[in-house]
Every structure is written in C-alpha cells, then in structure tokens.
Backbone as XML, in Angstrom:
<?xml version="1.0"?>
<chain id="A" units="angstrom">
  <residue number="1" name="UNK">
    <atom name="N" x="101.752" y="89.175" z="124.099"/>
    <atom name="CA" x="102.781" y="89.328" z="123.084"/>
    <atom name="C" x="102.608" y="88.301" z="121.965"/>
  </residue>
  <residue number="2" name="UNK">
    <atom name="N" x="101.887" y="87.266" z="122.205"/>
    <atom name="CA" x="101.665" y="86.156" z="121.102"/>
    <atom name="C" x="100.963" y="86.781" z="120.391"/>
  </residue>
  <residue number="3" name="UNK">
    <atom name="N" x="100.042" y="87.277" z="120.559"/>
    <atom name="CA" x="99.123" y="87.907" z="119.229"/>
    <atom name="C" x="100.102" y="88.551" z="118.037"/>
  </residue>
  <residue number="4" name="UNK">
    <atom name="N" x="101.164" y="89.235" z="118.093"/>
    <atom name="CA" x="102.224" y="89.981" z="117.161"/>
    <atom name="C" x="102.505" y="88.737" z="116.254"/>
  </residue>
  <residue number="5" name="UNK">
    <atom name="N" x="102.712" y="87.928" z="116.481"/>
    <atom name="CA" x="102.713" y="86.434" z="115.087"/>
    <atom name="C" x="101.414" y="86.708" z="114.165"/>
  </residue>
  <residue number="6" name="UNK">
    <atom name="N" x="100.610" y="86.889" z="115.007"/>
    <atom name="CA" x="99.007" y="86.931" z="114.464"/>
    <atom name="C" x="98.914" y="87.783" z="113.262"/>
  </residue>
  <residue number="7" name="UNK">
    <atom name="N" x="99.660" y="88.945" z="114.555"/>
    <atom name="CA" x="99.093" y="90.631" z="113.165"/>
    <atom name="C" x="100.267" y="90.581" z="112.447"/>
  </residue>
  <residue number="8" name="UNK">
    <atom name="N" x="101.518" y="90.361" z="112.486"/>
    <atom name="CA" x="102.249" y="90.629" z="111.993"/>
    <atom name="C" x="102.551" y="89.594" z="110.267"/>
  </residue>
  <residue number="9" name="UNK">
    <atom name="N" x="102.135" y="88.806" z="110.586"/>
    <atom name="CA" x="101.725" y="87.394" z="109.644"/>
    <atom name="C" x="100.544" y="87.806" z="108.589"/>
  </residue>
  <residue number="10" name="UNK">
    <atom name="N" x="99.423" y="88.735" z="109.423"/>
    <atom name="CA" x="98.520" y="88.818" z="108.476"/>
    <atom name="C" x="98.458" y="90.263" z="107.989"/>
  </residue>
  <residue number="11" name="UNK">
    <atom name="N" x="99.127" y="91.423" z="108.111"/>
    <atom name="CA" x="99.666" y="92.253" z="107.843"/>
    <atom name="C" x="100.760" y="92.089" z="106.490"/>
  </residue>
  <residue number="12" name="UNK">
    <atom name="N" x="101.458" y="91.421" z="106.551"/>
    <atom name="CA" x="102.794" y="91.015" z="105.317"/>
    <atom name="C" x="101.839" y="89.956" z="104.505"/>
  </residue>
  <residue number="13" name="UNK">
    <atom name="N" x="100.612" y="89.258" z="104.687"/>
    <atom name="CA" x="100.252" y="88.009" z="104.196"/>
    <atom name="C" x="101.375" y="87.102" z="103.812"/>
  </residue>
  <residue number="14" name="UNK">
    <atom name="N" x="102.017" y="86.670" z="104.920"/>
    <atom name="CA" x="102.769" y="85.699" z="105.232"/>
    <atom name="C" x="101.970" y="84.549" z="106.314"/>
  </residue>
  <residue number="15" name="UNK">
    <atom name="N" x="102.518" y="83.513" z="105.789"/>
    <atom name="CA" x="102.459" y="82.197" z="106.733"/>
    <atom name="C" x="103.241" y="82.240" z="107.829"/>
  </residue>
  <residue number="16" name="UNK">
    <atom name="N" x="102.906" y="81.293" z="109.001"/>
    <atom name="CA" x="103.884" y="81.652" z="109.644"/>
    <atom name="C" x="105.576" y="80.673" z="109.263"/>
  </residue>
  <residue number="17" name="UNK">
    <atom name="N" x="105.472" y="80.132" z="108.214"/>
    <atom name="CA" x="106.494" y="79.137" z="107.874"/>
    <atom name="C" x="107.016" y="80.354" z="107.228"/>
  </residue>
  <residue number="18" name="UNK">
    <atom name="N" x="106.746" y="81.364" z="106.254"/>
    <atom name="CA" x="107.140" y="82.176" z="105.220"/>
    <atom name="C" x="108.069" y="82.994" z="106.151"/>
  </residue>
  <residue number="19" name="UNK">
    <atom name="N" x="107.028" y="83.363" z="107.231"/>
    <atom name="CA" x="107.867" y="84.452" z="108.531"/>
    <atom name="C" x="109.082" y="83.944" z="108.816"/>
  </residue>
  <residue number="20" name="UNK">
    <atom name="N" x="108.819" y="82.564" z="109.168"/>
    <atom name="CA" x="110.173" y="82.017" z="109.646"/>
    <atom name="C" x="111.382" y="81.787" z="108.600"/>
  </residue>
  <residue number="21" name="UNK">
    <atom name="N" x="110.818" y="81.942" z="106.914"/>
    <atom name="CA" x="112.202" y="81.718" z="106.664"/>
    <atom name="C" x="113.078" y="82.876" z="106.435"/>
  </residue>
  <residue number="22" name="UNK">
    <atom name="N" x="112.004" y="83.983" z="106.320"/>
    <atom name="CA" x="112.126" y="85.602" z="106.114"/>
    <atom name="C" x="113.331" y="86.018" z="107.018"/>
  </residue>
  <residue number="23" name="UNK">
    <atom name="N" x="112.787" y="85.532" z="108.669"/>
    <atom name="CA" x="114.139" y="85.685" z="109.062"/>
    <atom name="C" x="114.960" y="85.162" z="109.345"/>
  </residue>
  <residue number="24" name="UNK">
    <atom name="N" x="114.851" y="84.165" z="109.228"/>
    <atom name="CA" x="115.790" y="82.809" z="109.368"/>
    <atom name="C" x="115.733" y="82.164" z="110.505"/>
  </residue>
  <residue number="25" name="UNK">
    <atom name="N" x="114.672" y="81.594" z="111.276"/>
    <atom name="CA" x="114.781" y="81.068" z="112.226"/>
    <atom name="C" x="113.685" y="79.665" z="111.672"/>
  </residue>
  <residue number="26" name="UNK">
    <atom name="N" x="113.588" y="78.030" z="112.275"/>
    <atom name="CA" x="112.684" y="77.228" z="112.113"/>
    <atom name="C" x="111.333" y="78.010" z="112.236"/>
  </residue>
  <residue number="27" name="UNK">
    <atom name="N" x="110.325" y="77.070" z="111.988"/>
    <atom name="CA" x="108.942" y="77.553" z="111.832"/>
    <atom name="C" x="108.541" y="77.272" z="113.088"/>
  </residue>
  <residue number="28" name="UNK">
    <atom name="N" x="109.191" y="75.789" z="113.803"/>
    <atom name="CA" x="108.592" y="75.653" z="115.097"/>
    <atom name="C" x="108.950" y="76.857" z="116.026"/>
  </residue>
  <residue number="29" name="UNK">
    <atom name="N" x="109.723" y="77.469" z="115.586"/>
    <atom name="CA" x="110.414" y="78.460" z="116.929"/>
    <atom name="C" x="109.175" y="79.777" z="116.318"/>
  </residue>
  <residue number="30" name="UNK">
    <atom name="N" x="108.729" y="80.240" z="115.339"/>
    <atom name="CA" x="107.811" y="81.047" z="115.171"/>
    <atom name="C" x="106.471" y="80.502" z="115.739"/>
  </residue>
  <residue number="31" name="UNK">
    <atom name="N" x="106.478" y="79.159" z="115.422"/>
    <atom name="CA" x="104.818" y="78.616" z="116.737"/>
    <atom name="C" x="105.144" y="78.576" z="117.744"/>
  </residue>
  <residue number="32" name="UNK">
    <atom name="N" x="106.013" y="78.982" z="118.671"/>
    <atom name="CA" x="106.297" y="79.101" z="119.712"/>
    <atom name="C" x="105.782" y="80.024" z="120.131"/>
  </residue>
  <residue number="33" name="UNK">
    <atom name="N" x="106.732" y="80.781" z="119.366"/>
    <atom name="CA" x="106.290" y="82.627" z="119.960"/>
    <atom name="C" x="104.284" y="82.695" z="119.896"/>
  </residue>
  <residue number="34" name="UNK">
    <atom name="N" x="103.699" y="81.859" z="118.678"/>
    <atom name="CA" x="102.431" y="82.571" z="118.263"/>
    <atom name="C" x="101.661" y="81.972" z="119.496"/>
  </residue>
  <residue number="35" name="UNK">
    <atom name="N" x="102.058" y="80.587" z="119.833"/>
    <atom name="CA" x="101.321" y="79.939" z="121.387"/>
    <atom name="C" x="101.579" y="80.432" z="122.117"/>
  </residue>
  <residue number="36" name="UNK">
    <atom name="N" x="102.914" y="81.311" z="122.424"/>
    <atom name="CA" x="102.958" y="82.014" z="123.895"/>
    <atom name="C" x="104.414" y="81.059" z="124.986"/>
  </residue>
  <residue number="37" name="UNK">
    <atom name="N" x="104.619" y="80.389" z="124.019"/>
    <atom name="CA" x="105.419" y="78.870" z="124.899"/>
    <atom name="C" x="107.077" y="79.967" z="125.280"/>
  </residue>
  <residue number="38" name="UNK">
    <atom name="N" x="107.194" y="80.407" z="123.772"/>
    <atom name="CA" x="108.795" y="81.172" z="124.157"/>
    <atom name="C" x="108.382" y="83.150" z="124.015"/>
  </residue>
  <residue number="39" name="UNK">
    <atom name="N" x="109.295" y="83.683" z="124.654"/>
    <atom name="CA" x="108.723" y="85.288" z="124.107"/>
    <atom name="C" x="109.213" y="85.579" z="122.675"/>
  </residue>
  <residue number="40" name="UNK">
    <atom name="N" x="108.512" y="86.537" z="121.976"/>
    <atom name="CA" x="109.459" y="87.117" z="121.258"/>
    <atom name="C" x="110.601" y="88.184" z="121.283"/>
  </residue>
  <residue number="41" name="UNK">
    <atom name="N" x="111.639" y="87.469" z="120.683"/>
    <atom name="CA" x="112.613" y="88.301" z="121.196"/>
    <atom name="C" x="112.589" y="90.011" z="120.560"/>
  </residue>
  <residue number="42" name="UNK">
    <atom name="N" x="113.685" y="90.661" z="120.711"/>
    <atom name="CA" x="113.764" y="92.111" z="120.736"/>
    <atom name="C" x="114.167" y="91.865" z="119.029"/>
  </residue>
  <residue number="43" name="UNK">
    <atom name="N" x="114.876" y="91.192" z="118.847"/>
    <atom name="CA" x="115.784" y="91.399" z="118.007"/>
    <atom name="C" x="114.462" y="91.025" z="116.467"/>
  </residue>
  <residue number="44" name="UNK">
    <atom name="N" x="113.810" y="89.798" z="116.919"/>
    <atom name="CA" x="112.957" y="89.450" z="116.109"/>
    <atom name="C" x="111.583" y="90.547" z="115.803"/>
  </residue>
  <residue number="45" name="UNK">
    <atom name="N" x="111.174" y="91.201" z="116.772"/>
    <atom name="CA" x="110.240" y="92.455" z="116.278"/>
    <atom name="C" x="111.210" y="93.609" z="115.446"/>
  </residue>
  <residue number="46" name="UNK">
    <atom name="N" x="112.193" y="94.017" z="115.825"/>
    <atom name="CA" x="112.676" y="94.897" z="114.798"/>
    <atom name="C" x="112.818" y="94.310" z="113.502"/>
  </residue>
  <residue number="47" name="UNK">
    <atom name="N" x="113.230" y="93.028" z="113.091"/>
    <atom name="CA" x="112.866" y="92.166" z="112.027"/>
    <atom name="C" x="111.670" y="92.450" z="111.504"/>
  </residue>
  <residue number="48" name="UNK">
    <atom name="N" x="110.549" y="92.094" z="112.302"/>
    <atom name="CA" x="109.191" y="92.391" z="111.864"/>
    <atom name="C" x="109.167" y="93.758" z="111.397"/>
  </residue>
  <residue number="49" name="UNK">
    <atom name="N" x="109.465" y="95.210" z="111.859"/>
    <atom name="CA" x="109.471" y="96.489" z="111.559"/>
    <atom name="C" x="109.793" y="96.551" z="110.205"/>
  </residue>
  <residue number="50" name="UNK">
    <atom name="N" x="111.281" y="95.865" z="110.112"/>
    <atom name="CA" x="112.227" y="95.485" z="108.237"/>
    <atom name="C" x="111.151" y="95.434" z="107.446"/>
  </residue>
  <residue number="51" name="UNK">
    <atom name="N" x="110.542" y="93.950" z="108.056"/>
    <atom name="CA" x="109.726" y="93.801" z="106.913"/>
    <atom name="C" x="108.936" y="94.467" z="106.320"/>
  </residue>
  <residue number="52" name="UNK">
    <atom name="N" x="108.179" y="94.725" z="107.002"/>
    <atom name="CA" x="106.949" y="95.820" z="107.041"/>
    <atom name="C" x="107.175" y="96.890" z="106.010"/>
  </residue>
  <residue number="53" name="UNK">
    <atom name="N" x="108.512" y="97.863" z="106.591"/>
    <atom name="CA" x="109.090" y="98.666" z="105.972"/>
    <atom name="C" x="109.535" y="98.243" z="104.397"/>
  </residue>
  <residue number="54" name="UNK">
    <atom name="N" x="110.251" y="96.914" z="104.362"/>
    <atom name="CA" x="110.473" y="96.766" z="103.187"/>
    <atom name="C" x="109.268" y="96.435" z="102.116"/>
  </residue>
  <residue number="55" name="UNK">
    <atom name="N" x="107.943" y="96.125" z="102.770"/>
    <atom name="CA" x="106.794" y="95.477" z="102.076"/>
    <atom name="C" x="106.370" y="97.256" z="101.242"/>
  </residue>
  <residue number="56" name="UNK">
    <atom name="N" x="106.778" y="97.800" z="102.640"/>
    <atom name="CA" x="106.000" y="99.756" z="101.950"/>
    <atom name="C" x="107.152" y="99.788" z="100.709"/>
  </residue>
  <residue number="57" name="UNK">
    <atom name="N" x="108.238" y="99.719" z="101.077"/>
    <atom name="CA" x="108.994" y="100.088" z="99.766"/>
    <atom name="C" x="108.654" y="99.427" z="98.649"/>
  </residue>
  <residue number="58" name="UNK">
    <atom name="N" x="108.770" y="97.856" z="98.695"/>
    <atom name="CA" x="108.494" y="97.217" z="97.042"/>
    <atom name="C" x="107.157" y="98.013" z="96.784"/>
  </residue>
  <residue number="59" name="UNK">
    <atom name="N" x="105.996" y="97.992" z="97.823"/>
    <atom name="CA" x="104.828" y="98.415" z="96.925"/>
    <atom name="C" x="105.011" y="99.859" z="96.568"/>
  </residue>
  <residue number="60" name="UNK">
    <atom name="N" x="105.609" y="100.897" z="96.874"/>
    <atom name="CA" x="106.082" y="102.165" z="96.233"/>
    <atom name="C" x="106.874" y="101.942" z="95.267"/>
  </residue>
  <residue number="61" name="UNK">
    <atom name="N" x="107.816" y="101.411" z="94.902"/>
    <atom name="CA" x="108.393" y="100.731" z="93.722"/>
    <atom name="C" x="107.610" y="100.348" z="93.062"/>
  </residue>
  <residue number="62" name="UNK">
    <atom name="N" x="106.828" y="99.309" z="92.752"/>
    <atom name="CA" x="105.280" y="98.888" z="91.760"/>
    <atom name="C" x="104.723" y="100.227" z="91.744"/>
  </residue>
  <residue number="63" name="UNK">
    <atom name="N" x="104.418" y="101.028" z="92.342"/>
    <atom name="CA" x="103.683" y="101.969" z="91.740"/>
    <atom name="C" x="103.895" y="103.301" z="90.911"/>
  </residue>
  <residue number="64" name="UNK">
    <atom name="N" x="105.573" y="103.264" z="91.446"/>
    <atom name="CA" x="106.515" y="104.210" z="90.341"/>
    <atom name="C" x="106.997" y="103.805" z="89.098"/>
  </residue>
  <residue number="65" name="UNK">
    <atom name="N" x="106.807" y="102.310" z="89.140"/>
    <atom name="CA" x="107.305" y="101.532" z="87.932"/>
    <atom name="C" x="105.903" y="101.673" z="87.111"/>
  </residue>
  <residue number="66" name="UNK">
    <atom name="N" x="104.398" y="101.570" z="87.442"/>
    <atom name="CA" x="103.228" y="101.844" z="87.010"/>
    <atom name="C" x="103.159" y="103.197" z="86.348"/>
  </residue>
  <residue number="67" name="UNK">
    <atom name="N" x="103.665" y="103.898" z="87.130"/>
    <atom name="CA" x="103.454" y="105.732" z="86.635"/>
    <atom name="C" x="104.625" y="105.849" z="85.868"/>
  </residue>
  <residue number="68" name="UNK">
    <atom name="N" x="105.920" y="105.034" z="85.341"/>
    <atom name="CA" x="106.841" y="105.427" z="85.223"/>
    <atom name="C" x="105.958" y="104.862" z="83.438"/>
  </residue>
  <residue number="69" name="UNK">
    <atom name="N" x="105.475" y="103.985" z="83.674"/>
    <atom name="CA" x="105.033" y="103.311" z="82.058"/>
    <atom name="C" x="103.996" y="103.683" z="81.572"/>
  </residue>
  <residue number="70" name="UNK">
    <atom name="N" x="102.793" y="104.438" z="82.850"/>
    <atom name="CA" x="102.220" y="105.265" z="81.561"/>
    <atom name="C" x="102.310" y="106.545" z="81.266"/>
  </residue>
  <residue number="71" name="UNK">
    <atom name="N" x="103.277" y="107.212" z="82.019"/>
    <atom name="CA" x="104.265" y="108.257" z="81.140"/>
    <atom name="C" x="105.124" y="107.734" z="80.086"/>
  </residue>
  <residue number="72" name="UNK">
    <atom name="N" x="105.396" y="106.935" z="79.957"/>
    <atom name="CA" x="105.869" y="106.461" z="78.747"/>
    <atom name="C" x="105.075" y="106.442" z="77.822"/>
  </residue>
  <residue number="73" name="UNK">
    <atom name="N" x="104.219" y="105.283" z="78.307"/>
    <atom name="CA" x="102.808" y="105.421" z="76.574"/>
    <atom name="C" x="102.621" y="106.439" z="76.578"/>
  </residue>
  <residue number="74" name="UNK">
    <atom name="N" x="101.902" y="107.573" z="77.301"/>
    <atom name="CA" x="101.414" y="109.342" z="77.203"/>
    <atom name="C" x="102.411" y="109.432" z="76.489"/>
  </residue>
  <residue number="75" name="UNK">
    <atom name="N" x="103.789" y="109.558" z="76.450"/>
    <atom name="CA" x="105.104" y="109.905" z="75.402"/>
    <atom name="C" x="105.189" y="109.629" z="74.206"/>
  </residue>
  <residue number="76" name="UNK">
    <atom name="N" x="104.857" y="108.284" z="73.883"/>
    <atom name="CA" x="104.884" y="107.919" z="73.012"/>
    <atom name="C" x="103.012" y="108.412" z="72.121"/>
  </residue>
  <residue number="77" name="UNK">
    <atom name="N" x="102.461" y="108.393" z="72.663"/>
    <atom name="CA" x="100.920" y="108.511" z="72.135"/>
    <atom name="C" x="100.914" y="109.914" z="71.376"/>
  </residue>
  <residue number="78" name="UNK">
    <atom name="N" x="101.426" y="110.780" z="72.784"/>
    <atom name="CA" x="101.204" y="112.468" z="72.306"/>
    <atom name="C" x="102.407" y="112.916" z="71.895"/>
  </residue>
  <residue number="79" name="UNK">
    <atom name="N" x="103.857" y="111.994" z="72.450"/>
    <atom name="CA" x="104.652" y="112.924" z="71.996"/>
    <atom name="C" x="105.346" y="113.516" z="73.298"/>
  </residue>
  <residue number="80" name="UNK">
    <atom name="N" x="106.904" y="113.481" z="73.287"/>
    <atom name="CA" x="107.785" y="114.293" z="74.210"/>
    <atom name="C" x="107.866" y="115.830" z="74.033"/>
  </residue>
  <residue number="81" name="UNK">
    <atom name="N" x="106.599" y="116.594" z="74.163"/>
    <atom name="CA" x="106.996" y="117.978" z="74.258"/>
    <atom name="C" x="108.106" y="118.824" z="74.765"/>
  </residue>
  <residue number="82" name="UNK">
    <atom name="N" x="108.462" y="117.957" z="75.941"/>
    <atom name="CA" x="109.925" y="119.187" z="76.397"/>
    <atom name="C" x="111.646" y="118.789" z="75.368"/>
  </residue>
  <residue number="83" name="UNK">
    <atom name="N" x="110.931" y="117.652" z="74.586"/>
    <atom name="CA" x="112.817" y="117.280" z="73.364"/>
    <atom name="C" x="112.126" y="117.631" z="72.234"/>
  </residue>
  <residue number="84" name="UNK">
    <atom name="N" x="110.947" y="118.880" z="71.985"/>
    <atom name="CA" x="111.346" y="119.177" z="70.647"/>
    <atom name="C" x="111.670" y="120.289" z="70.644"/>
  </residue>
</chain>
C-alpha cells in the first residue's frame, strides 16, 4: 500500500509536502504512509481519487478555454457568419 504515495504523487506531479497540504494533513504523516510505518487511510485515497479527478477537470477547462479563443480569433479573422 506504500507505493500509492509513490504513484499517486507522481501522477498529480506533486511533492509529497504539496500532497500533504492538498489535504490537509502534516507532511510527516504523508512519509509515513510512503515508508509503510502508518496505513493509508480510506478516507485519504478517496482524497487521492478528488484529486485526480479534479486535475482531469482543470486540464479540460485549459483546453476549452484554448478552443474557446481560437474560435474567437477564427471570428474575428473571418467573421461571425451565423449574426449576419
């Protein structure tokens, strides 16, 4: 179960200090879990899932905000065909 600090850290490219403030626990209690000393709890992998999930959303957000602006320039370049 220690390895999940591992992937889960280098998956988000988070530190494991970053992890820990993400969810609010000390950093020593995240080197815990990554040595194997404490388990990880239940509550803290569904945390990990959040993140994850929330990392897919911002980067779908950046990329609608990308397509959202160069439909804009295309608009502005050629022109709004469907408002004339």
């Amino acid at each position: 179960m220690s390895n999940i600090i591992k992937e889960i850290t280098k998956e988000l490219g988070l530190t494991q200090k970053q992890l820990a403030e993400h969810i609010g626990v000390k950093e020593d209690t995240v080197s815990q879990w990554a040595r194997g000393i404490n388990p990880v709890p239940k509550w803290a992998l569904k945390m990990f899932d959040l993140l994850k999930k929330e990392q897919k959303y911002q980067s779908l957000e950046a990329d609608l905000d990308k397509m959202a602006s160069i439909v804009s320039d295309l608009k502005s370049v050629y022109g709004d065909k469907n408002n004339q």
